[in-house]
N, C-alpha and C positions, 0 to 999 in steps of 0.2 A: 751579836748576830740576831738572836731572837726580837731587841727592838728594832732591826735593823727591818726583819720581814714585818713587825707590824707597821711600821713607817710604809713602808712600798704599798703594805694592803690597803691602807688610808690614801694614798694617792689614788691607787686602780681607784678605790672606789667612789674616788672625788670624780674621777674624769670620766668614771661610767655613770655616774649621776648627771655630769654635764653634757656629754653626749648627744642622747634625745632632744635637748634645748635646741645646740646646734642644729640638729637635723631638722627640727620643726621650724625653725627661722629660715634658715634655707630653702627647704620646700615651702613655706609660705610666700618668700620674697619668689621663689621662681613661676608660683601659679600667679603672681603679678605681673612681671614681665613679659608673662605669655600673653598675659592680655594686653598689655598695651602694645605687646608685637606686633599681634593681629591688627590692630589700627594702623602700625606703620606699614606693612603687607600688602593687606586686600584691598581690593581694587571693586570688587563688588557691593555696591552702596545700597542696594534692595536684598541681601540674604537677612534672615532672619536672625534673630541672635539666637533661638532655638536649634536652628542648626549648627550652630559652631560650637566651640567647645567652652566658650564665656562660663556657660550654666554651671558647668562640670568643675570647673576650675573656681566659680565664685563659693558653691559649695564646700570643695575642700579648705577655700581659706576660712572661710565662716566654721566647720568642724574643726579645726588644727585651734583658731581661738577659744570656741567652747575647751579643747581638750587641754589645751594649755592653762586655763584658767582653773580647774581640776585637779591638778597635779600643784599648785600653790594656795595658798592663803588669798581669800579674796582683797587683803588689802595692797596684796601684791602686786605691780602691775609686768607681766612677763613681756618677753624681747617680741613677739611678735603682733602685741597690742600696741606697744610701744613703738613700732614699727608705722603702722598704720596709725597714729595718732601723728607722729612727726613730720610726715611724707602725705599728710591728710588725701589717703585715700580715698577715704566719705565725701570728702570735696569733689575728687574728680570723678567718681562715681555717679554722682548727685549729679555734673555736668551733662556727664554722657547718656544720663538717664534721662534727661528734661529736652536734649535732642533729639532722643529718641534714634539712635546710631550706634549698632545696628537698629534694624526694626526689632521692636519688643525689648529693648535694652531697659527699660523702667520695670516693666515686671520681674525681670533679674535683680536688680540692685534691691526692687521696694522685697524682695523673698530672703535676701542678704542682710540686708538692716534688722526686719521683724523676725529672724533668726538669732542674731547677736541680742536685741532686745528681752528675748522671751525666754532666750537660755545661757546668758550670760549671770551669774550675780552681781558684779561688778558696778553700783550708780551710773552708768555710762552719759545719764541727760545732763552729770553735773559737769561735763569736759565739755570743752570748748568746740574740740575738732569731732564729736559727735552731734552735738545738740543743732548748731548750725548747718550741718547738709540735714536734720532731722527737718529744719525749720523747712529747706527748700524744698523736701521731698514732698512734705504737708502742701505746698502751693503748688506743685503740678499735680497733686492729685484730683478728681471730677472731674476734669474739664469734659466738655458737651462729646458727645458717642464713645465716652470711653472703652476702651476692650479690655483694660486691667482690674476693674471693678473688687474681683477678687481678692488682688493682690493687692490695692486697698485699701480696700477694709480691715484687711488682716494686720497690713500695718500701722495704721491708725489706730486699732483696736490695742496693740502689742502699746502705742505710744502710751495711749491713754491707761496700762496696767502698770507702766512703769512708774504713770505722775504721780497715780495710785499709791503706789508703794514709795516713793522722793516725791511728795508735795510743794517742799519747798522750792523745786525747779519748775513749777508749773508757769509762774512770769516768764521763765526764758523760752518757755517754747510756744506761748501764747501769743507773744510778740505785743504785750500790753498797750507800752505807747505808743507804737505806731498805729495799732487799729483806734486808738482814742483820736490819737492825730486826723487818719482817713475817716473815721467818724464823723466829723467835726467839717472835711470837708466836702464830702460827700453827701449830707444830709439834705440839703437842698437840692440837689440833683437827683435825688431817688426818689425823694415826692412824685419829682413827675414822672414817673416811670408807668406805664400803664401795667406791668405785669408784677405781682403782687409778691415773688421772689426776687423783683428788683429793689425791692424796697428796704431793704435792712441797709444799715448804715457800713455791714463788712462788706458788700456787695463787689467792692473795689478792692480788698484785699479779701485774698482764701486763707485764711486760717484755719487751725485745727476748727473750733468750731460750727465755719462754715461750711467745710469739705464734708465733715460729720451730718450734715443737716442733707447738706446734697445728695449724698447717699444713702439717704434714709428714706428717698423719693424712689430708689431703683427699682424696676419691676422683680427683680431677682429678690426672690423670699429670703434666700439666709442671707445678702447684701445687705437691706434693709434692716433686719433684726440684729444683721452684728453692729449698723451704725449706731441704733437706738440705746445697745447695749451701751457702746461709748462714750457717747453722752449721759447716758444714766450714772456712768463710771465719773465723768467730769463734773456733773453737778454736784455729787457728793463732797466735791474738792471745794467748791467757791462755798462756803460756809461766813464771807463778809466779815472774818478775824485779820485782814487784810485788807486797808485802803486800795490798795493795787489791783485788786480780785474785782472790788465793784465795777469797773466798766464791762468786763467780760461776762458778771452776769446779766447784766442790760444788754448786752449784745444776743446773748444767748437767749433772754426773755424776747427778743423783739426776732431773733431768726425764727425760734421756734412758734411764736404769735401771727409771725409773718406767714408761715406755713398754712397752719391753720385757716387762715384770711383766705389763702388761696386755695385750697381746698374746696371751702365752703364756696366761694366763686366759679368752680366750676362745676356745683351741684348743676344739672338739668331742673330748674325751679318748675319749668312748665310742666313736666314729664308725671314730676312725682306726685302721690297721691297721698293724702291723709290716711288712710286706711293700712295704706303700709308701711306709710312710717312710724303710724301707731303700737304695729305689731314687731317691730323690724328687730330683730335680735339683737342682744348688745357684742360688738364684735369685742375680740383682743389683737391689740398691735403685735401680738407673739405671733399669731396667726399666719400659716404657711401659703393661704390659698390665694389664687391673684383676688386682687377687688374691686369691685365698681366704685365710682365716686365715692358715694354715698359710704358705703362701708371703709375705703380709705378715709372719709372725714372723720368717723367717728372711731376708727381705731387709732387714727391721730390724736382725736382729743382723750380718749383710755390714756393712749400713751405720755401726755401731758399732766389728765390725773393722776396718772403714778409718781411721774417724778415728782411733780409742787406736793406728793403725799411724803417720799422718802428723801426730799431734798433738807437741806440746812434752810431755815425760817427765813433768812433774808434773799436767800434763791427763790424760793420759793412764793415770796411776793413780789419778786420781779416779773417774775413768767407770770402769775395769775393777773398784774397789774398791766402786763403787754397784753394778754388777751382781753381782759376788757376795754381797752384801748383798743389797739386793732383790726378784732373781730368785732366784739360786743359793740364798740359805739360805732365804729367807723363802719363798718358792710350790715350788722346786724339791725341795728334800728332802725335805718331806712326804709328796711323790709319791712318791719312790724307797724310800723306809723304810713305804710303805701296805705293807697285806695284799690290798689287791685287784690282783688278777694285771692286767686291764687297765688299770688306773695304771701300777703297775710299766711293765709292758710297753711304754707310749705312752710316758712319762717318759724310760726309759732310751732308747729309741730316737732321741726328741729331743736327748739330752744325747750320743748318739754322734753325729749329724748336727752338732751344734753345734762338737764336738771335731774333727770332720774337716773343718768349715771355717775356722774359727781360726787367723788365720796374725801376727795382734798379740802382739808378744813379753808384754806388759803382762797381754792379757787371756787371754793363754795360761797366765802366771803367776796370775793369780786362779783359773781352774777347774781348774790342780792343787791349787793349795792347798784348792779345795774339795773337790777327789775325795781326795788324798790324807792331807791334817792334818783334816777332820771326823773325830770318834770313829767308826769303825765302821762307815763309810761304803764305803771300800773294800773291807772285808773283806765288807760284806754281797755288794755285787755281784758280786764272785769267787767266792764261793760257787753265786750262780746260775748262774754257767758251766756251774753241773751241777744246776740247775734240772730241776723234775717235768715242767715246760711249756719243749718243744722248744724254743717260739720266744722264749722268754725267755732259754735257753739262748744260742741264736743272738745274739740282742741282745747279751747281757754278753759273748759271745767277741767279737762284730764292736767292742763299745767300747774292750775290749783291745787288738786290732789296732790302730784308731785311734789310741792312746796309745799306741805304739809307732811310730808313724809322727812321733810329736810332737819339734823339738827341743829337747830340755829332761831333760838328765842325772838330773833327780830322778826320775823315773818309773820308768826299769832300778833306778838307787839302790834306792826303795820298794820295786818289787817282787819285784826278784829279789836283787840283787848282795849286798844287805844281808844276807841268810840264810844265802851261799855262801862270805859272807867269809874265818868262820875253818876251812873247809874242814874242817868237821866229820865231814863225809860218809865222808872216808876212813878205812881201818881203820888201826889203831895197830900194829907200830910202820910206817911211811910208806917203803915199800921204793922201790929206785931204779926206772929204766926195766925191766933184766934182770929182778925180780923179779915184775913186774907179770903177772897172768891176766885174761882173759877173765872177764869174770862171767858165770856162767849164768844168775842170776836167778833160781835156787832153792836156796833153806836144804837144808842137808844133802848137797848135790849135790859131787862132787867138779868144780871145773872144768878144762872140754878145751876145746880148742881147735876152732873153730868150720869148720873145712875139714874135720876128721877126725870130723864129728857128719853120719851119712847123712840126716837132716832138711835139714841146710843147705848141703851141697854144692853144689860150682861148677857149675851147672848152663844158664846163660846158652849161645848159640849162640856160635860164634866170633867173630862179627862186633859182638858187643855186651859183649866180655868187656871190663874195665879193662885200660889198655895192661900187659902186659905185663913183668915185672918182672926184667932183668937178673941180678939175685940175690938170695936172699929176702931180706924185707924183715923189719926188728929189728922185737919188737911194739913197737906205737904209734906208728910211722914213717909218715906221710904215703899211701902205697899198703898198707899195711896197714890202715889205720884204712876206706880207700875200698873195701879187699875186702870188710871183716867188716861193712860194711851191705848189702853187693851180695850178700854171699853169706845173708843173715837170712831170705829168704826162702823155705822150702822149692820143691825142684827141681819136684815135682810139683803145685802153684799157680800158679806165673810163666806170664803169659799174654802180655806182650809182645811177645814173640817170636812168635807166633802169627800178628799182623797183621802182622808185620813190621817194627814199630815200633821206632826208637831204645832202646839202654840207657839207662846215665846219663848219656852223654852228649849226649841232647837236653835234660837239665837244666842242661848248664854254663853259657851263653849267659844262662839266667833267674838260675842260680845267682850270674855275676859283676856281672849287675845288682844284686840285691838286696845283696849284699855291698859293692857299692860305694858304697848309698844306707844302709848302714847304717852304713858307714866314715865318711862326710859327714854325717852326723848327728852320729857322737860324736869328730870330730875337732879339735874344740876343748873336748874332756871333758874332758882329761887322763888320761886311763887308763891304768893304770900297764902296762908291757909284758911282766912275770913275775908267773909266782905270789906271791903272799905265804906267810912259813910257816906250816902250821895252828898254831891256838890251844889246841886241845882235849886236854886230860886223854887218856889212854888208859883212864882210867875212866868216859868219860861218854860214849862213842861213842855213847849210844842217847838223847842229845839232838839227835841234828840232826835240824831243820826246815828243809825248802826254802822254805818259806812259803806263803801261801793259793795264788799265783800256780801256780808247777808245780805244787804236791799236786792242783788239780783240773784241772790239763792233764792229769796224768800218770792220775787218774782214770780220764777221758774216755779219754785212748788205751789205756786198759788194757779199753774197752769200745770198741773202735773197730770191732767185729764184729757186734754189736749195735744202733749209732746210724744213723742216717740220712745219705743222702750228701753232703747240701750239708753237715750239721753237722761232717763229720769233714774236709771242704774245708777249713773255715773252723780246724778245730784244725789240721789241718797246716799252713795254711797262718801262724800264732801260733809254733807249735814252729821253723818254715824260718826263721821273723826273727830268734826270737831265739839262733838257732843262728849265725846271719850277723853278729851284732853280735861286733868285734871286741875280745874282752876275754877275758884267759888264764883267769879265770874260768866263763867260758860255755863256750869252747874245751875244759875238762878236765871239766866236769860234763855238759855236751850232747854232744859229740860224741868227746870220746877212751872206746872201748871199752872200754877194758884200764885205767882206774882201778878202783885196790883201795880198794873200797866196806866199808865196818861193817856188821856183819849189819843192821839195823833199816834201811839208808838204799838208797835206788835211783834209779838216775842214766836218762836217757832210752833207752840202749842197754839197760839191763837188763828195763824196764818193754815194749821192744820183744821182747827174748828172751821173757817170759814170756808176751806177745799169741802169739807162733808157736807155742809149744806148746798153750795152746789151739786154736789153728787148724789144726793137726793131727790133734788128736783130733776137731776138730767137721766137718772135710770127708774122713772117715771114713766119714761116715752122707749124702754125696751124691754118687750114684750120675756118671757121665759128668762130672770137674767140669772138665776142659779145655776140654769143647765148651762146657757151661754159664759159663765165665769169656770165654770167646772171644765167645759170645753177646751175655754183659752187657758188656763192653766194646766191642764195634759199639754198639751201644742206645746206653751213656754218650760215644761219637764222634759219634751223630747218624748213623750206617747203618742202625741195624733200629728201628724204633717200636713191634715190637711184641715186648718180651722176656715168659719166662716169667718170672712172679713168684714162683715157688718157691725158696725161699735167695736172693731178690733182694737182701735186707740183707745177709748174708753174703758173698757173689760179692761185690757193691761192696763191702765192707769189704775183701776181700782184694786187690782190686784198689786202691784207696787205699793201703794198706800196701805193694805191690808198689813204688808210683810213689813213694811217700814215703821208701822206704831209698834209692834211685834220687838222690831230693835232697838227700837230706841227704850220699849221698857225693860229687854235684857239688858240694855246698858245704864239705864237708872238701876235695874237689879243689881247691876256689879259693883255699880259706884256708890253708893248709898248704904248708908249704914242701916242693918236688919239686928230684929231681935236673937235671941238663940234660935229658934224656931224656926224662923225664915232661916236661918244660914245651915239649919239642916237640912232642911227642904232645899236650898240649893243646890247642894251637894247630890241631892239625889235629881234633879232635872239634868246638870250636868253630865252625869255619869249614863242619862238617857241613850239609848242607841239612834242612831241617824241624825246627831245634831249637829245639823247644818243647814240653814234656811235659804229658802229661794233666792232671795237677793244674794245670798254669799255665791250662790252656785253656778248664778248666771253674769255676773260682776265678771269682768277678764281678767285674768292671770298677768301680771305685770311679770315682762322676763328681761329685764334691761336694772335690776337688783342683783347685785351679788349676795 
């Protein structure tokens, strides 16, 4: 009797177990039929599916399968998944959704799928009778006014976490070969397309990645940012450990290139001004607020940088190698190589904003190779440096600076190191340290030494003279090199001292910063740590070329008297980098004085010797010019607003030049090996209050840096 009631108990409790299954298939299978009742029923072809009870009924079958799947093992598959997998629901769903029947019946089904998606465990992209209404759902979504945008995103979003989490199903829902196939024949049709979202090779089929691109155009801030998210999610996938993957990152390089393209095509080129694209904040593609052109272009390209930064390496040269294709050669060149000055002008200014945000090693590597392996391309814009139009001018110095901030060894390579290499500059035969003179910087001129030239005497107050020097110092010796710029500037000009203001040693402070970011830049150059021997004939001294790069710095500062203030900012501030880059090369043509130059060649000290004899004779012919430098330098501090504008170019030119020999001999002080002495004494100029020098303070703030 006793086994008799445990036997009975084991039944109840089998059949109370199974029970609830029943009852959830049941009601499963009935919130089905209700809905396809309702089709065979209504007679009303324009109700909403919002009004009827579709919504109500789609949701409890979508809860009844999360709950059912809860109550088993996820390798299980229960009666009412099993249900809807055999009778392919998702099929007819998927139908009636892409009808659009009721009205709004696609927002119901795409809220029913991205449900099961996101709260299912179950692999559901690897079944058949899922992944394929997955595929169809992906091709009606975008289409042009959509009003489900929402709804979406949200499922596209849910796709792309699930590929996430099953990679290996990411071919089946990409639709691989056939977007190669419509690739393929498509390509020549989309050429001619005049709108520059016509142009990708998916254009004809919507796939996952071009629904995702489409919506990342929406004026709706979180539409936008969930698509970008999606994509960020899918590029993590194409990692190119898969032959099959490569087309779809070419697709995705050439949508999202494509974009860009178009973007920058509908900047206002006429509208925009130098001045604020100079200053123009660096946006982020996270960013909630709507945008103008201009800030949609560049939060596209952030959002570009980010991914070719966290994508897999062979993604990641795909997209960097569609935008220099797409953008770069095809829309952007033509702009920079016009004849109308505001092209030019708009163009480079974009393409300096663009280089000062760029922090993608990949895509960093495509826009040298297009600034510096295009024919001609760098040489034109180095030329403009010393542009008719000021602010074109401006432009091409500020893109230099830029590209000097880049890390990426080929750029010094390019422009300068490659000219300097075989040290052609120097005179033949190549005498030791003992032999070496001062260059005056005029042919015919015997040279003397620059303490014993009543132009250039030590003429500093005492409290701003260079420390002091135990016993003289050998030429070319570290405190020698830091006098012969301190002392370039005649006695009767220097107006520093006037206000009271720091020597050079309110430069140190800025001097061993910059020197320390230009050392971390190139310290994994390899840069060699001596000279190399020249190469040069002693018959062909009057071949060397510095190349484009210094010939038209060296230009400009040779007209540093005559240019406008911010422009000779911006050159001194080009001359102080590339002075601070550690390379024996830079070191003996930038800043050591006393290299024995070939008559035809002139090194930065010498081009600075022959600026001061101009400026000698031309403040000659103005009258009071202590009071008049004291003047314009309160004015350029922000004390007087209202200076006399007579020799106002001038005055500031000499004041720039004051402040500029000043940096450059903090930066020979940082760089240059000092005895114990000096290296105490720097220690204490540094630790000075207020150091920080004119040029640092008037120089503009770069905000397009992270």
């Amino acid at each position: 009797m006793e086994m008799f009631n445990k036997l009975s108990g084991m039944l109840l409790g089998a059949l109370e177990a199974r029970e609830p299954t029943v009852d959830l298939l049941d009601s499963f299978v009935d919130h089905w039929r209700s809905i396809t009742t309702y089709y065979i029923q209504t007679t009303d072809d324009s109700r909403p599916a919002s009004q009827t009870d579709i919504p109500w009924r789609l949701r409890q079958m979508s809860d009844i399968l999360v709950y059912e799947e809860k109550q088993q093992d996820v390798e299980q598959t229960g009666p009412c998944l099993q249900y809807l997998l055999q009778h392919k629901l998702l099929e007819t769903m998927t139908t009636l959704a892409k009808a659009q029947y009721p009205p709004g019946m696609t927002q119901q089904v795409l809220i029913f799928v991205t449900k099961l998606l996101l709260q299912m465990q179950k692999p559901l992209l690897q079944l058949v009778p899922v992944y394929r209404p997955v595929q169809k759902l992906i091709e009606i979504c975008a289409p042009p006014g959509s009003g489900a945008e929402k709804e979406e995103v949200r499922f596209l979003f849910a796709v792309c976490s699930r590929l996430n989490q099953d990679p290996h199903v990411l071919q089946n829902v990409l639709q691989l070969p056939d977007q190669q196939l419509s690739s393929s024949q498509s390509s020549d049709a989309a050429s001619s397309q005049s709108e520059p979202s016509a142009s990708s090779p998916a254009h004809s089929q919507q796939g996952l990645l071009w629904v995702l691109v489409q919506l990342s155009r929406s004026p709706r801030p979180p539409v936008r940012l969930k698509a970008c998210e999606g994509l960020l999610l899918l590029s993590a996938l194409l990692d190119g450990s898969s032959e099959e993957l490569l087309p779809a990152g070419a697709q995705l390089g050439e949508l999202l290139a494509g974009r860009l393209q178009e973007l920058y095509c509908l900047l206002p080129l006429e509208q925009l001004e130098a001045e604020e694209l100079r200053s123009w904040p660096r946006p982020s593609w996270r960013s909630e607020s709507q945008p103008d052109h201009l800030t949609s272009f560049l939060s596209w390209f952030h959002f570009l940088d980010q991914l070719t930064t966290d994508a897999p390496q062979v993604l990641s040269v795909q997209v960097s190698q569609c935008v220099r294709g797409l953008w770069l050669m095809e829309t952007l060149l033509p702009q920079l190589l016009h004849t109308c000055e505001q092209n030019i002008l708009v163009s480079t200014s974009v393409l300096c904003h663009v280089v000062r945000m760029v922090q993608s090693p990949s895509l960093l590597e495509q826009l040298l190779h297009f600034l510096l392996r295009t024919p001609s391309l760098m040489e034109q814009l180095l030329r403009r440096c010393d542009h008719v139009s000021e602010q074109i001018s401006m432009t091409s110095l500020s893109l230099v600076e830029e590209l000097l901030q880049k890390p990426h060894r080929d750029i010094l390579d390019h422009l300068v190191l490659s000219f300097l290499q075989s040290r052609s500059y120097l005179s033949s035969p190549v005498g030791g340290p003992e032999e070496r003179q001062p260059d005056s910087g005029e042919e015919g001129e015997d040279p003397q030494d620059l303490d014993d030239d009543p132009f250039f005497s030590d003429g500093f107050p005492d409290d701003h003279l260079p420390p002091p020097l135990h016993q003289p110092a050998a030429p070319g010796s570290a405190a020698d090199v830091v006098n012969s710029f301190l002392c370039l500037v005649p006695v009767q000009v220097r107006s520093a001292h006037l206000l009271q203001e720091g020597g050079y040693e309110s430069y140190v402070l800025d001097a061993r910063s910059l020197v320390a970011q230009c050392r971390s830049l190139s310290l994994s150059w390899d840069w060699p740590k001596t000279l190399p021997p020249p190469t040069c004939s002693p018959g062909k001294e009057g071949d060397f070329f510095e190349g484009h790069l210094l010939k038209v710095l060296f230009e400009r500062l040779g007209r540093i008297l005559q240019q406008p203030y911010e422009l000779n900012l911006q050159l001194t501030a080009i001359l102080s980098r590339l002075s601070s880059f550690d390379h024996p090369l830079l070191d003996e043509y930038l800043l050591d004085p006393y290299v024995p130059l070939s008559p035809s060649s002139k090194s930065l000290f010498s081009v600075l010797v022959r600026v001061m004899g101009e400026l000698v004779q031309r403040t000659q012919q103005v009258s009071n010019i202590s009071e008049r430098l004291m003047d314009t330098r309160r004015h350029l501090l922000g004390l007087n607003q209202n200076p006399s504008l007579e020799h106002l170019t001038l005055l500031q030119g000499i004041i720039v030049l004051e402040e500029f020999c000043k940096e450059l001999a903090a930066i020979a002080f940082i760089k240059m090996p000092l005895d114990r002495n000096q290296q105490n004494l720097s220690t204490e100029d540094e630790s000075a209050p207020g150091s920080t020098g004119l040029l640092e303070q008037n120089r503009p703030v770069r905000t397009g840096t992270d």
